[in-house]
N, C-alpha and C positions, 0 to 999 in steps of 0.2 A: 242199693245199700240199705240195711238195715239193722233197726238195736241187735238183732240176734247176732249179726256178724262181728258189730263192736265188743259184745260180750266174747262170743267165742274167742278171737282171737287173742283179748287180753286173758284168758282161762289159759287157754295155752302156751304161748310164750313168754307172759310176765309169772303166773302161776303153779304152772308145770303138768294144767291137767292133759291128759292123753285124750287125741282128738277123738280115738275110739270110745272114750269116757263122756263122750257131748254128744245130745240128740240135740238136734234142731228142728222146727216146725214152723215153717213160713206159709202163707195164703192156704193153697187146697188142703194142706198134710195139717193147716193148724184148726181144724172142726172139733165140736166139743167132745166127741166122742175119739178123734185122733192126740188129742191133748193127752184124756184119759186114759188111754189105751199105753203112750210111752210112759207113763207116768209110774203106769201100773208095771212095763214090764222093764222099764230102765231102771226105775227107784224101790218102787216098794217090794218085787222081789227081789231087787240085784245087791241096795247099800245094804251095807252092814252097821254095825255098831260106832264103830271108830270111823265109816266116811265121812268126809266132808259133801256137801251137797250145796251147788248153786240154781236156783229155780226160779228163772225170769221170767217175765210176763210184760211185754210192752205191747203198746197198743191202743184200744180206747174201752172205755167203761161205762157203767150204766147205773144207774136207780129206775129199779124196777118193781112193780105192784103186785101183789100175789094176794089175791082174794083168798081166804081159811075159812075155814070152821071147823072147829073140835083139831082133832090130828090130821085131817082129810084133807088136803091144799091142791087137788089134782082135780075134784071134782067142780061142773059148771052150774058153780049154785053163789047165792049171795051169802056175804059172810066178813068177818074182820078184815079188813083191808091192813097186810104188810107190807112196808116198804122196804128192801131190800139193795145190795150193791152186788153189782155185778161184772162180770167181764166177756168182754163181748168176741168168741171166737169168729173165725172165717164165715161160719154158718150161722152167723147170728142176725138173723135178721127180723125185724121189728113184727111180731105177731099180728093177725087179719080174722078176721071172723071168719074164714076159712078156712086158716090155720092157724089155730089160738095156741100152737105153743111156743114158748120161749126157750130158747136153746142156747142163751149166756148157760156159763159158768158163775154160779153164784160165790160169792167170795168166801160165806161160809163152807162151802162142798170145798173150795182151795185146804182150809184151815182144816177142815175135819182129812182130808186125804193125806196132808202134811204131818197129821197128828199119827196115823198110820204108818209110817217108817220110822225103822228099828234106831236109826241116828235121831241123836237129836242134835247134830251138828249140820244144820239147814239154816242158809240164808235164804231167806225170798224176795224177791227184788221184783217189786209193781209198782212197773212208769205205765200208769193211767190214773184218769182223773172222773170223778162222779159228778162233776155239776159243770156247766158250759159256762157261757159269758154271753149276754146280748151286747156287749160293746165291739166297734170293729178294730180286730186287731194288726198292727202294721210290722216292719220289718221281718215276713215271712212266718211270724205265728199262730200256729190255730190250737185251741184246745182239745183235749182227747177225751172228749165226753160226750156220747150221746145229748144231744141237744133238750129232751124230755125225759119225763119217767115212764115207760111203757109198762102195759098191763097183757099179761099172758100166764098160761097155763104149764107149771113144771112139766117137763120132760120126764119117762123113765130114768129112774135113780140112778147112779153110778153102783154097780154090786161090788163093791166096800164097802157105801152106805148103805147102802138096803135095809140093816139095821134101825137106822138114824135117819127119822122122817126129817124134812124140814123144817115142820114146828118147830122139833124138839132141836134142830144147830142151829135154829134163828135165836133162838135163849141167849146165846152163849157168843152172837156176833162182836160183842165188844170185848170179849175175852182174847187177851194177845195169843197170838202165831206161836206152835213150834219155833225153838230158836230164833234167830231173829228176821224182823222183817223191818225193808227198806224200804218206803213210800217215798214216788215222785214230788210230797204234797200231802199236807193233813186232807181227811177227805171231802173237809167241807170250803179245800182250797181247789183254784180250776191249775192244771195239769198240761203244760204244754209242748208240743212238739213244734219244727223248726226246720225251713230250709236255710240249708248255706251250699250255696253254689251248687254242684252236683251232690251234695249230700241233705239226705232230708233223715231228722232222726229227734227220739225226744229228747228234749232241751238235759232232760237228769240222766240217763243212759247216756248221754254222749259227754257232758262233763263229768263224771264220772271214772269213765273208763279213759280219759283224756287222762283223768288226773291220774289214775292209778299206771297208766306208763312211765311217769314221769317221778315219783314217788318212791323215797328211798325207803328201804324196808328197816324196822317194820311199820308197819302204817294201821291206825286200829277205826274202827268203824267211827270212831266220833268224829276225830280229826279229819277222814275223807271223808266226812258231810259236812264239815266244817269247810273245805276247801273244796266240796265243789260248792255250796252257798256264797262263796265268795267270786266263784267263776260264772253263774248262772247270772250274777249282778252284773258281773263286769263284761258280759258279753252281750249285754245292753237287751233286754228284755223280759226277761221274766226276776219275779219278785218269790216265784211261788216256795213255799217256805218246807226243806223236809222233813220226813216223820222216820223216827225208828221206833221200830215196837213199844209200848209203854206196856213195859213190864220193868220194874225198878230193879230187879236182880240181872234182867240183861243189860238193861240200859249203863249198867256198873261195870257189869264185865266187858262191853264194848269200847268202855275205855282202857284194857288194858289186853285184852286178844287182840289178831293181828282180824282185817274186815276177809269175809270170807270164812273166817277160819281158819285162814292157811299162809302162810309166811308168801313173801314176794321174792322170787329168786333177783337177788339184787344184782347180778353181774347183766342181767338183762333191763336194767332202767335205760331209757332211751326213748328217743321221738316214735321212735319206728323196730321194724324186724324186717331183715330177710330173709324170704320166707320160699324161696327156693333160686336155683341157679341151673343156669343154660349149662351142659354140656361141657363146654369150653370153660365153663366159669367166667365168663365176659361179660354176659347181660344176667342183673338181678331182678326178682320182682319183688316189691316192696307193698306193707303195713304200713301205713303213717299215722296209727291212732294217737300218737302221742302230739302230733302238731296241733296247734290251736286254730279255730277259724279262721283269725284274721292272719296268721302266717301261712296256712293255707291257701287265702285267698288270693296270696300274691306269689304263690310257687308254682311257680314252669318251665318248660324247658329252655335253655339248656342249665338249669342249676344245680350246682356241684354242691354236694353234700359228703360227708367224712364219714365211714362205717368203719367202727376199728383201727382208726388212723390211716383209712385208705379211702381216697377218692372217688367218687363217683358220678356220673355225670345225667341227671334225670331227660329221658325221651319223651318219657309220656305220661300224664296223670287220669284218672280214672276216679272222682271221689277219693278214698282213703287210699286205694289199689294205686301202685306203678309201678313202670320200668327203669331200669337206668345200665347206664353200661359202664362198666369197673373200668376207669381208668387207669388205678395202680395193679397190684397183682391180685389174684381171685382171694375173696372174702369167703368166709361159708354162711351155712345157713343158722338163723337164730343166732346172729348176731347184732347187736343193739347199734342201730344209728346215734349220732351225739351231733 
């Protein structure tokens, strides 16, 4: 189980995006250059003007060192030391005097490739965190931050920047995101991820998209930061506090567009979806991103749950994933549990 999944499936059945309209990139397929590469050829050639675009990023983050001089940030010479944030794909791993380079994605290189499609109707959604905790932490939490700042040498540029050295988008770091951007956490807050029971997911991606199953439309970015900050409290662990882009023309309008961009198909609010059916129509398999931990934590079989006003009777659970078998007459598919 993974954020990516959490997200997909609420894009899809509470949203209405087409699953043909979702790339996803988990472990090997998510390397800086695999990131880039769908980035380049799902988004900045495919959206258009009027798309809506969702652009996640869960995972873990970094503050990283980049020694400079003049424009030149690639050469191994002494020089202004900058510190930078970044994010840490599958292939990211901590620079050696062997191989001094760094192969995060810099959070700038995000914002400047973001800046690059033709929409400006872009949410960016980053659950990761820049600074760790030397405190131990208990009830299943760990932070998503590289535990230091490492020091390495850029990688060959992304050619869409090729353009635009580093120096010159390190300027411009505290300049807000195309459209808007949802932090797990201001950055100078720690960011954390969480197991419960067979699910492990970060603590803001998983309230989140809990909450937006359940949420009657329309729902606008403030009020689901508001209520998942109320859910991260009440699920007893984390305090860490969210950020949306501070840019004061969006931060206005997030109070009154729907989050996303894009209205919630309200006939599908609900715990759950099914999300396909046997044959016969007698055994369904189910979503249950909309149930809460602690009611998750005590559902099993054989518990009968109502889809549509029809019965059904759970076999199996799987993290969010299950079975169950239609005890009244066959249900279809994308239909909302209650």
């Amino acid at each position: 189980m993974t954020d990516v999944e959490l997200q997909r499936e609420l894009l899809i059945y509470r949203f209405g995006f087409s699953p043909s309209d979702i790339v996803c990139l988990t472990n090997e397929q998510a390397t800086r250059e695999g990131i880039y590469d769908a980035f380049v050829s799902h988004l900045q050639q495919q959206a258009t003007a009027d798309d809506v675009v969702v652009l996640h990023f869960s995972g873990y983050g970094s503050q990283v060192r980049i020694k400079t001089l003049g424009e030149d940030v690639t050469e191994d010479i002494e020089g202004e030391e900058t510190i930078l944030r970044s994010l840490v794909p599958f292939d990211g791993s901590v620079p050696t005097e062997n191989n001094p380079i760094l192969n995060d994605i810099l959070e700038i290189e995000l914002k400047a490739l973001v800046e690059k499609l033709e929409t400006k109707k872009v949410t960016t959604v980053l659950d990761v965190g820049f600074v760790d905790t030397i405190q131990t932490l208990s009830g299943g939490l760990r932070s998503r931050a590289r535990s230091e700042v490492i020091t390495g040498q850029l990688p060959t540029p992304f050619m869409l920047l090729a353009q635009q050295p580093p120096v010159q988008l390190s300027e411009k770091e505290q300049d807000p995101f195309s459209g808007v951007l949802l932090r797990g956490a201001n950055v100078s807050d720690i960011v954390f991820e969480r197991q419960w029971n067979d699910l492990n997911a970060g603590a803001f991606t998983y309230a989140l998209t809990q909450f937006l199953w359940t949420a009657p439309s329309p729902v606008t970015t403030q009020r689901s930061l508001a209520k998942v900050q109320e859910r991260l409290l009440r699920w007893g662990g984390t305090d860490q506090q969210l950020n949306v882009n501070k840019n004061t023309d969006l931060i206005k309008a997030s109070t009154e567009i729907p989050i996303y961009g894009s209205l919630i198909m309200d006939s599908t609010r609900g715990e759950g979806v099914i999300t396909q059916l046997s044959n016969d129509g007698k055994v369904a398999m189910l979503w249950l991103g909309g149930i809460t931990p602690r009611v998750l934590e005590y559902l099993e079989p054989p518990t009968v749950m109502t889809c549509g006003g029809r019965r059904m009777e759970i076999s199996s659970l799987d993290g969010l994933t299950g079975k169950a078998k239609l005890i009244d007459e066959p249900a279809s598919d994308d239909t909302p549990l209650y």
